[in-house]
C-alpha positions in Angstrom: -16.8 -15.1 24.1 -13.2 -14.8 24.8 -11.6 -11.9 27.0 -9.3 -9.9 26.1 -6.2 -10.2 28.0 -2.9 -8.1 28.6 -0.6 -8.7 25.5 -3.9 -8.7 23.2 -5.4 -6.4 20.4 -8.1 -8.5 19.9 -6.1 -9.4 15.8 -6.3 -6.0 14.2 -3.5 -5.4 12.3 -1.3 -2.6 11.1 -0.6 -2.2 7.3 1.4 0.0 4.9 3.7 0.9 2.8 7.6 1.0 2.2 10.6 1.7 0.1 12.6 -1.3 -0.7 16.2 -1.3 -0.2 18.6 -3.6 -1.1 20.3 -4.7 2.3 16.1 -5.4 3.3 15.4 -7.9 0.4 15.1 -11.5 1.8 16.6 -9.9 4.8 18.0 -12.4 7.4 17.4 -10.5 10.9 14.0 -10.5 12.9 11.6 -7.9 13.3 9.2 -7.6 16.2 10.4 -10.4 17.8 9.9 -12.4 15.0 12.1 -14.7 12.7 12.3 -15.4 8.9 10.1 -18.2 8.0 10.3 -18.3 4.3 10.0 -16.1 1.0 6.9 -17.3 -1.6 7.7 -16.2 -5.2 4.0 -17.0 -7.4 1.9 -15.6 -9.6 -1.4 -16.6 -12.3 -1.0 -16.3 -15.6 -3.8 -15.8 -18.7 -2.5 -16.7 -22.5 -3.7 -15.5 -25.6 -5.7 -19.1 -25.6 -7.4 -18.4 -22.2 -5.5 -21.3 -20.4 -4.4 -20.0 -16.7 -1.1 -21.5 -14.9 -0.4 -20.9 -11.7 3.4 -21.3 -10.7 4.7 -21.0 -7.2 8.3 -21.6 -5.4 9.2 -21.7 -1.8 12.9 -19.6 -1.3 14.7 -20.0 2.2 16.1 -16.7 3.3 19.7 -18.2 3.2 21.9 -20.6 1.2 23.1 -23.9 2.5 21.7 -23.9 6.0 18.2 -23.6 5.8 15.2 -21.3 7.2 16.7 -19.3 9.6 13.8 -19.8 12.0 12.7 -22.7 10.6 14.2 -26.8 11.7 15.0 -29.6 9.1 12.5 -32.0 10.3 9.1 -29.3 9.9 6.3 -29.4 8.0 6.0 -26.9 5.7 3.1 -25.3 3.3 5.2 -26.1 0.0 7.2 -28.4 -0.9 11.4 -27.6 -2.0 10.7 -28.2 -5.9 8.7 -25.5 -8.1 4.3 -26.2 -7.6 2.4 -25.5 -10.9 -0.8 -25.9 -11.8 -2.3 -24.9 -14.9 -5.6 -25.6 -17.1 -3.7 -26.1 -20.1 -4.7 -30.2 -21.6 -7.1 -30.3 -18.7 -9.9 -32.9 -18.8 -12.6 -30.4 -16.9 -10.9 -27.2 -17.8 -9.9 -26.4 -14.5 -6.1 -25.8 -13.0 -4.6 -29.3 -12.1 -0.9 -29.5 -10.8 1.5 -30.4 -13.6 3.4 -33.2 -12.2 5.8 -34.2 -14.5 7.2 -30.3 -14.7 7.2 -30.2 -10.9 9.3 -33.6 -10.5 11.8 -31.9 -13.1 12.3 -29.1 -11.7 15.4 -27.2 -9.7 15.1 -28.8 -5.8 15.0 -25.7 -3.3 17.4 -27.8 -1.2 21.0 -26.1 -1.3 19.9 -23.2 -3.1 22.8 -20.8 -3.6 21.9 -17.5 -2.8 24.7 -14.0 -3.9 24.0 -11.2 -2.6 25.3 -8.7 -5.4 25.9 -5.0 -5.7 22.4 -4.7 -7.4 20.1 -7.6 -6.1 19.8 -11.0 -4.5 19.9 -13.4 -6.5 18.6 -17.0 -6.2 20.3 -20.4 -8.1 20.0 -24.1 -8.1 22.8 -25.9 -6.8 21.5 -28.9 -8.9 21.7 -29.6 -12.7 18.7 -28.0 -13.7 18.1 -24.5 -14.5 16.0 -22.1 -11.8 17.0 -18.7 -11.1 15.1 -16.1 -8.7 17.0 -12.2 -9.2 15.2 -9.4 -7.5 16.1 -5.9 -6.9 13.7 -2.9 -5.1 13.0 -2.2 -8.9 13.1 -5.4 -10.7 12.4 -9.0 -11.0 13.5 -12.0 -13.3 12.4 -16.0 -12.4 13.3 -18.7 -14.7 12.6 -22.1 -14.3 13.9 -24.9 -17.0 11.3 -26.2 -19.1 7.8 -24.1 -17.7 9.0 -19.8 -17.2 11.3 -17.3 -18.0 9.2 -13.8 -16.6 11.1 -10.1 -16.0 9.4 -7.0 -14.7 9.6 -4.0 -12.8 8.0 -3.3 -9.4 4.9 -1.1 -9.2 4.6 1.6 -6.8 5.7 0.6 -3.2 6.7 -2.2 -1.6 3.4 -3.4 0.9 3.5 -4.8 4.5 1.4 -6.1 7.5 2.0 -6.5 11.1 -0.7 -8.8 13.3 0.4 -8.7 16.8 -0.4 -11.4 19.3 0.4 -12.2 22.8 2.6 -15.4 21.8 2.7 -15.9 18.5 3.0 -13.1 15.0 3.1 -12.4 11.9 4.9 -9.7 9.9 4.2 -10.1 5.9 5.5 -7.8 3.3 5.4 -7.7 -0.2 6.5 -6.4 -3.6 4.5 -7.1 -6.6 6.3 -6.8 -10.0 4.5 -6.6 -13.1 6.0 -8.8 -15.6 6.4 -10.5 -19.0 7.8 -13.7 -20.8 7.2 -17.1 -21.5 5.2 -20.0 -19.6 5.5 -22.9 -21.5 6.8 -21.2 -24.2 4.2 -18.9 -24.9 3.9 -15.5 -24.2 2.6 -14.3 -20.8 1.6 -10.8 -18.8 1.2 -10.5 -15.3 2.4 -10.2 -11.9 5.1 -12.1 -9.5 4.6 -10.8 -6.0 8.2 -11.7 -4.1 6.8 -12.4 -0.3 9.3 -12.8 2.9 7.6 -13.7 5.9 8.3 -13.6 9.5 6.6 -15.9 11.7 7.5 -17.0 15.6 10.6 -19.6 16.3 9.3 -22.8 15.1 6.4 -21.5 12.7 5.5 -22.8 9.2 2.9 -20.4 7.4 -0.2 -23.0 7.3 1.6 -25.2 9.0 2.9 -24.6 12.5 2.1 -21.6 14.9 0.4 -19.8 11.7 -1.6 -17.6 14.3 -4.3 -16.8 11.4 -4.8 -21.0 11.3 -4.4 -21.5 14.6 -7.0 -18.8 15.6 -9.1 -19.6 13.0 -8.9 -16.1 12.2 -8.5 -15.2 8.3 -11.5 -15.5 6.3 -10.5 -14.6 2.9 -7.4 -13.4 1.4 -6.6 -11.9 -2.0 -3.2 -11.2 -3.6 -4.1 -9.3 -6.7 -3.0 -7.2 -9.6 -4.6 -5.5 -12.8 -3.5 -3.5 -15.6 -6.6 -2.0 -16.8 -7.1 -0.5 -20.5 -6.6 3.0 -19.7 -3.0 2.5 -18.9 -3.1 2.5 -15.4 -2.1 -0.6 -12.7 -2.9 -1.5 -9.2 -1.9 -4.5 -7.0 -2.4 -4.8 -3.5 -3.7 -7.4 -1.0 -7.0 -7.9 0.7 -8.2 -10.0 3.7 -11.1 -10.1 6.6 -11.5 -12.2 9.2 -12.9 -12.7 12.4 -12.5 -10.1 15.4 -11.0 -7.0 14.6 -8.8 -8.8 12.1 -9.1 -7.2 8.3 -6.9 -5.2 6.2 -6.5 -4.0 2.7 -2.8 -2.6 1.1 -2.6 -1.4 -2.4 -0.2 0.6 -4.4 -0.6 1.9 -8.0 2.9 3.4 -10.0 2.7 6.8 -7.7 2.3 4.9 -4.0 -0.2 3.8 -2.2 -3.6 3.8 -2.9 -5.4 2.0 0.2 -4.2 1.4 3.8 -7.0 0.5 6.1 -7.5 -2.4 8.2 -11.3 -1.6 8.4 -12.2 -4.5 5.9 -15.6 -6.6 6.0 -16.6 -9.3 3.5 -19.9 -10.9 2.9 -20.1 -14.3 0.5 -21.5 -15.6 -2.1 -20.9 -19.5 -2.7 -20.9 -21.4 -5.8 -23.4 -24.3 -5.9 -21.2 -26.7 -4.3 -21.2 -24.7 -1.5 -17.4 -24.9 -1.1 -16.0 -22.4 -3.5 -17.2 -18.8 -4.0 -18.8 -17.0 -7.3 -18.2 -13.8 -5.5 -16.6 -11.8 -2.5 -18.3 -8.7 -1.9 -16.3 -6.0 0.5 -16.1 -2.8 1.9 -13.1 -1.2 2.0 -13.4 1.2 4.8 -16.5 2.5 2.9 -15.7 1.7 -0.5 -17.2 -1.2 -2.1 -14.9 -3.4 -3.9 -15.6 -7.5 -5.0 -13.3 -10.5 -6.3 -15.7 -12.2 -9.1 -14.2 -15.8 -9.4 -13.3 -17.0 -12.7 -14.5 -20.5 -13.2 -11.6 -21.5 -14.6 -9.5 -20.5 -11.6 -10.7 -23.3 -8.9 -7.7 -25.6 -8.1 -9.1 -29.1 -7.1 -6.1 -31.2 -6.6 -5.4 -29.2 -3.3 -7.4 -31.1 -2.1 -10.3 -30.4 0.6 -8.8 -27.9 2.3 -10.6 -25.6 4.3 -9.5 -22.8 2.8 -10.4 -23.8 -0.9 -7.9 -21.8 -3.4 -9.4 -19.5 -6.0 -8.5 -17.3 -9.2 -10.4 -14.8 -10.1 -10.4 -10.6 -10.6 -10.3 -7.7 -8.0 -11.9 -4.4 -8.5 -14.0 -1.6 -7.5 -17.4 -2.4 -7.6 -19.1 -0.2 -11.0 -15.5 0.0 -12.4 -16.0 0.3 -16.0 -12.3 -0.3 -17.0 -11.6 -3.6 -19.2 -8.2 -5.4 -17.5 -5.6 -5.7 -19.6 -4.0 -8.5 -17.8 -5.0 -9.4 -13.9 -4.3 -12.1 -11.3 -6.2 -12.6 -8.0 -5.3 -15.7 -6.4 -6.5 -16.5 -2.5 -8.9 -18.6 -0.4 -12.2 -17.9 0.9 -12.0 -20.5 4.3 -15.2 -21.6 4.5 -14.2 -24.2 7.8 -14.2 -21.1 10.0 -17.2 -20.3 9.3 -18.5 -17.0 7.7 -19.5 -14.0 7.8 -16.7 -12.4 11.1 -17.7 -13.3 14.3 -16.4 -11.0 17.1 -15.5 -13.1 20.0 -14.1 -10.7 22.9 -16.2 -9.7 25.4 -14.5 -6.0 25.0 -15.0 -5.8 21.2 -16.9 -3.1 20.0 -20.1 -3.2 17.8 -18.1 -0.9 15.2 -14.9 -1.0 13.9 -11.8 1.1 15.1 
């Protein structure tokens, strides 16, 4: 058991809502004592065929003098080129990393970034195409060759705070629900546009990530669903050990969830490395991610925190989704179900 010392809250974490304003987006100052580490622009994607792809980008907060808290020689959890991966001409039907489009694409290195009277937008400096515009209402991302995807945001922008006695995090979020063209054929989904603050010198999964270096977060789901009765939801769900756990979740009207009473129990896939299912409850409610078979990503690698597609919803929810994303980890190296490892924890949540 560990004790609980001055400066600790024993990783629970505060969550919640916010309006977006356009002097905040990709915003270069600190908050909490904490510095900008990077933004993460991503998102899963179903076509009409029933092939997923699953782009991602790595933005630095500022142009042509890199992470603001963040030195040249680091290493970091993404690379400065667009990452894909996607099950379309796969051998085993699952997501593998398209190579080819990911050499071709823009390099994040010298990315010009204007901050206009309506949004910040994001360029390559290079000679190929990528473009990253967001506004508190509105997204577009390009990328020659592999996307071209606009949307608007839904509901409220989300954000978490998880306090420690050295190190931090403060995450936030807007999810825009969007439309276009991945690999030229038409696409509907969502983009979540993610700034993160981290400690001077921290890489998220990389260096000073207090949730890896604690061996702290369980599982996490970023997720969004447009269900057929014309309503949508997005939000993001982890649990972990301690008092660590949260869930944040806006619909079109605000926020629908904010707890950080979260608890997860697992069910693993044969191979007893992935997971079929995530069962939670959400300060009372049950809820479950069901993983889509076709949504493991291999070429990650072993990584203890195995990377997943699948769908998030309330548990006897008889909706049909429309179009839906949930893309996280279930970390099965730190070992499931939580463990509660201060002697002054209580037995129930706070």
């Amino acid at each position: 058991m560990f004790t609980s010392t001055l400066g600790s809250f024993e990783w629970q974490a505060l969550c919640g809502g916010f309006t977006p304003e356009l002097g905040d987006i990709a915003a270069e100052r600190g908050f909490f004592g904490l510095k900008p580490e990077g933004i993460y622009v991503y998102g899963t994607f179903r076509t009409a065929d029933g092939d997923i792809h699953t782009p991602a980008r790595r933005l630095p907060f500022g142009s042509d003098k890199g992470d603001a808290g963040v030195s040249g020689d680091m290493r970091l959890s993404m690379g400065r080129r667009l990452a894909v991966q996607t099950t379309k001409d796969s051998p085993d039907g699952q997501q593998h990393f398209d190579v080819a489009a990911m050499r071709a694409s823009a390099s994040g290195a010298g990315l010009l970034v204007d901050r206009t009277s309506d949004a910040v937008v994001y360029r390559a400096s290079g000679d190929r195409d990528m473009l990253v515009e967001v506004s508190p209402s509105a997204l577009h991302w390009r990328e020659e060759d592999v996307l071209d995807l606009q949307g608007e945001l839904v509901g409220s922008g989300l954000h978490w705070y998880l306090p420690g006695r050295d190190l931090g995090m403060y995450y936030t979020s807007q999810i825009y629900e969007v439309a276009g063209t991945i690999y030229g054929e038409k696409v509907t989904g969502f983009v979540p546009f993610d700034p993160v603050y981290m400690a001077d010198g921290a890489a998220l999964y990389a260096e000073k990530d207090i949730l890896e270096g604690e061996q702290l977060c369980l599982t996490w789901y970023t997720w969004g669903t447009r269900w057929d009765d014309g309503t949508v939801e997005v939000g993001h769900t982890l649990s972990g050990h301690d008092q660590f756990g949260l869930c944040v979740a806006t619909d079109a009207d605000g926020l629908t969830v904010q707890t950080s009473n979260v608890e997860a129990e697992y069910e693993w896939a044969p191979n007893e490395y992935n997971v079929e299912r995530v069962a939670f409850d959400v300060d009372g409610e049950p809820w479950e991610f069901v993983a889509d078979p076709r949504g493991v990503q291999p070429d990650m690698g072993r990584i203890p925190n195995p990377q997943q597609e699948g769908l998030m919803r309330r548990v006897g929810d008889t909706r049909k989704p429309v179009h839906w994303s949930s893309w996280g980890e279930a970390n099965i190296a730190y070992q499931p179900p939580r463990r509660r490892r201060f002697t002054t924890a209580r037995s129930a949540r706070l």
